[in-house]
Steps between C-alpha positions, in 0.01 A plus 500: 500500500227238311191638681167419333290833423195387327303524777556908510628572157284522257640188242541702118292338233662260273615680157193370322170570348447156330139286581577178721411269180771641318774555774804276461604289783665736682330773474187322639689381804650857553140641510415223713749591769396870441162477587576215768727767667242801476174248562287580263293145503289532225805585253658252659284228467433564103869502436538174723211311237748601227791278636627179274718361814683307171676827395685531818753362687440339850599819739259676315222248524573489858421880537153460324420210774570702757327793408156403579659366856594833595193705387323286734780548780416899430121500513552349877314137343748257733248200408515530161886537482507202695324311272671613131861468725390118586486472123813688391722294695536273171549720268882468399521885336500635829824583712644317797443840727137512389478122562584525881233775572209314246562173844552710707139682412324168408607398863326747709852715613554562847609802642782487815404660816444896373708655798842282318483662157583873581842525437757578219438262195700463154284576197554293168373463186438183355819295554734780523669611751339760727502847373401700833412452874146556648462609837177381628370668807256429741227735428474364114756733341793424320816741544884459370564530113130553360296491235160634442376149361594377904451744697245299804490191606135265608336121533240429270335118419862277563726814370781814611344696248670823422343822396615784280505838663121580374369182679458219189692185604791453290663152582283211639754258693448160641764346811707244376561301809781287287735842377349689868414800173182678408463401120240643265346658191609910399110559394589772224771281325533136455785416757544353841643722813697348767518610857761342752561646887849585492525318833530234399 
């Protein structure tokens, strides 16, 4: 089963000791995603200045957009997210999935009514197909085939946010009122999670 685990497993170090300035391509983005995955900021941010968006190819670009996006999304600053989303909608690295939740953020997302989303719900990756079922219950858990990364379920700011098993909110979904989904940013990796009510 493709479950993400970088929210509980530590992610291993990449296989290098180089300094940023003299990293190749590849190795720069790999300590990128490292450090974007474990959140160390600082790191982060000094590998980020070393970034010539020329070396790489568009998907990659993309990712390096984004990142800044979903730091924000983590450190709870909605506003701000808002704001740098508004602006990202143009940028032609990013995906199609990521595209939808950038309007869908710029535009304020409303939430249906909260008592209509427990339920059963498919859970996808990206555009793949779905890879498990989430059973959201009524008291903010989440039951059926689990995973620490989504293991509660809450409402935060426009968002079915849900929460690993030690509390930190994993996935921040927006409603989709178009695809009746919950669409949204993994915060430890640089993908999009959707969430459908099997019902229909």
């Amino acid at each position: 089963m493709n479950m993400e685990t970088q929210a509980t497993t530590p992610p291993q170090s990449p296989n290098t000791t180089e300094t940023p300035g003299n990293l190749e391509p590849e190795e720069l983005e790999q300590l990128i995603r490292f450090y974007f995955r474990k959140g160390g900021d600082s790191r982060l941010k000094a590998l980020m200045e070393e970034v010539n968006p020329d070396e790489y190819q568009a998907s990659s670009r993309g990712v390096f957009a984004l990142i800044p996006l979903l730091q924000l999304l983590r450190e709870g600053n909605k506003a701000q997210a808002r704001q740098l989303a508004a602006s990202l909608q143009l940028n032609a690295d990013i995906s199609e999935p990521f595209r939808v939740y950038l309007r869908l953020l710029v535009n304020d997302p409303q939430l249906p009514a909260k008592e209509s989303i427990p339920g059963e719900h498919s859970f996808a990756r990206n555009a793949e197909p779905p890879f498990t079922t989430l059973l959201l219950m009524e008291d903010g858990e989440i039951s059926g085939d689990g995973h620490p990364n989504e293991a509660s379920w809450g409402l935060e700011d426009g968002h079915l946010v849900l929460y690993a098993e030690d509390k930190r909110p994993t996935s921040m979904l927006a409603y989709d009122n178009d695809r009746k989904c919950f669409i949204g940013p993994y915060l430890y990796d640089v993908s999009i999670h959707v969430l459908e009510p099997c019902n229909g």
